[in-house]
N, C-alpha and C positions, 0 to 999 in steps of 0.2 A: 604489566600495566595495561595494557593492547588487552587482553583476554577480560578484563573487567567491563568492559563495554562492548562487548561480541554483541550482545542484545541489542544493544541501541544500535550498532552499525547495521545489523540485521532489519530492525525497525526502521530505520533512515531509509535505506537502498528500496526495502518494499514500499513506503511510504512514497518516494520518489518515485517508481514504476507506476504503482496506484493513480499518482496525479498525473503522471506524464499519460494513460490510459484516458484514463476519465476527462480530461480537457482532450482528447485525442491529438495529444504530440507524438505519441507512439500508437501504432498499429495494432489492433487485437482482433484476431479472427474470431467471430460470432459464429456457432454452430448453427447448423439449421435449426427451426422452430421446431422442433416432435418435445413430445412430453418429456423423455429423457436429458433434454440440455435445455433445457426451456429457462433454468434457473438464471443460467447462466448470462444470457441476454438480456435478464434483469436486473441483473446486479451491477453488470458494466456502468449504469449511470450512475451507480451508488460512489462506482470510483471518487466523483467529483471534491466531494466532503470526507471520506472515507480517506480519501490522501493525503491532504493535509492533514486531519487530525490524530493520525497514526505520525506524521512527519514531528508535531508540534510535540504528539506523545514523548517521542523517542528524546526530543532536545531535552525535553523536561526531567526527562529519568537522566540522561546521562550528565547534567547538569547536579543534581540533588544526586548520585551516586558516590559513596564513597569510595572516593578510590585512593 
């Protein structure tokens, strides 16, 4: 029963790290600025919206899943 919703738990957890990031409850080391990680320090504020809407994802699927 547990194995039909690996996905959503998987989705939940990163969903939850994403927002805990992006509102900065948790810690994320930013690489220095060089061209090579440069992305990276961009994306960090995406966290904000990006979290919750993978969190709301995952409810959504594992609600509407047949299991």
């Amino acid at each position: 029963m547990i194995a039909a919703y690996i996905d959503e738990v998987i989705m939940f957890c990163a969903g939850l790290w994403m927002t805990g990031v992006g509102f900065r409850y948790l810690s994320f080391p930013t690489p220095d600025q060089s061209a090579k990680n440069a992305w990276l320090a961009n994306i960090v504020p995406h966290f904000k919206w990006m979290g919750p809407l993978l969190l709301i994802i995952a409810i959504v699927l594992a609600i509407v899943s047949p299991a």
